[in-house]
N, C-alpha and C positions, 0 to 999 in steps of 0.2 A: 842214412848214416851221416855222422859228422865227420868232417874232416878236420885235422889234427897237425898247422903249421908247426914246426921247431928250428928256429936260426941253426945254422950248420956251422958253428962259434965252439963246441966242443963238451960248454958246459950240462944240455941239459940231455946228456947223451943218454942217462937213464930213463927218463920220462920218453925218451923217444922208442928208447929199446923196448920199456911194457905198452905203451901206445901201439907198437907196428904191431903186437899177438893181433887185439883187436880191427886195428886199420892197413891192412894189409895191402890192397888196390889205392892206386890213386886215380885211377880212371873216371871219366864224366859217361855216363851211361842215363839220357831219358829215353833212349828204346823202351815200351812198355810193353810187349811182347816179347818170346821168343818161337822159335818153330814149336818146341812142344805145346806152349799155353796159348798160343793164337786163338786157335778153335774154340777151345771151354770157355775162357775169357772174356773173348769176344761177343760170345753167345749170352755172356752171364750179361755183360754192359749192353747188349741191345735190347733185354728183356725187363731194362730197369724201364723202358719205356713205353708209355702207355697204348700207344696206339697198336707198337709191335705187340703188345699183351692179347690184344682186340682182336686180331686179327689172330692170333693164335687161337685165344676162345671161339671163335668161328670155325677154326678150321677143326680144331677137336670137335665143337657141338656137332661139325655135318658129317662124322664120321658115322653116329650114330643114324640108322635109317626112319628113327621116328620123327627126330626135326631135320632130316635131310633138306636141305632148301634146295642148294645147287650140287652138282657133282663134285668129289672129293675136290678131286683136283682142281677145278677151278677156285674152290675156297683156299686152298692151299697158296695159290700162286702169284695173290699180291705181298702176300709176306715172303715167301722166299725169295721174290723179285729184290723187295726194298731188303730185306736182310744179306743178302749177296752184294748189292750194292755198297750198302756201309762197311760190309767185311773187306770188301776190293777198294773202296776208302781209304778206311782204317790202315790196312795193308801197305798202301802207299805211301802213307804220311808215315807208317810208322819206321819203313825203311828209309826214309829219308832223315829220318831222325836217325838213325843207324850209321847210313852213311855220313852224315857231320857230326856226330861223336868218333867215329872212327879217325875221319878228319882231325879234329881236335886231337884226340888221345896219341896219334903218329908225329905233333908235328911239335917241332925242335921249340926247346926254352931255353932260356938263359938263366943260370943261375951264378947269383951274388952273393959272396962271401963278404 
């Protein structure tokens, strides 16, 4: 979304009036998460990458018992090693993002007529 200045002079009080339907928030919000979309999300941006894929493909192929190599489980468990990892990452950074927009969004301005 853009954001949408207007001098507070008196004059351009209409444009400001049809502007607020559309621009309602003035908040800074680069959180890219929230608690509902964490999960799906997450899962979708670690699968963009190749090697997560590879490792997926193994872990499906040894499900099947005719090219079983190793036991499930052990095929299963460098992926969900390294995809835990980057979730508890992602996780972290992205509340920290949260918390300094929060920051930002509470803290006092000055405004000039």
């Amino acid at each position: 979304k853009w954001r949408i200045v207007f001098p507070g002079n008196g004059r351009q009080w209409e444009d400001w009036k049809q502007a607020s339907v559309f621009y309602s928030g003035n908040k800074i919000q680069t959180a890219k998460y929230t608690w509902f979309t964490f999960l799906p999300q997450n899962l979708f941006e670690q699968f963009h990458r190749l090697g997560n894929l590879y490792f997926f493909f193994l872990a499906i192929l040894n499900w099947f018992q005719q090219v079983e190599v190793f036991h499930r489980e052990i095929t299963m468990l460098p992926l969900v090693l390294v995809l835990l990892a980057s979730m508890i990452k992602d996780a972290i950074e992205d509340y920290r993002k949260y918390q300094f927009d929060k920051t930002i969004n509470f803290s006092k301005t000055r405004v000039y007529n």
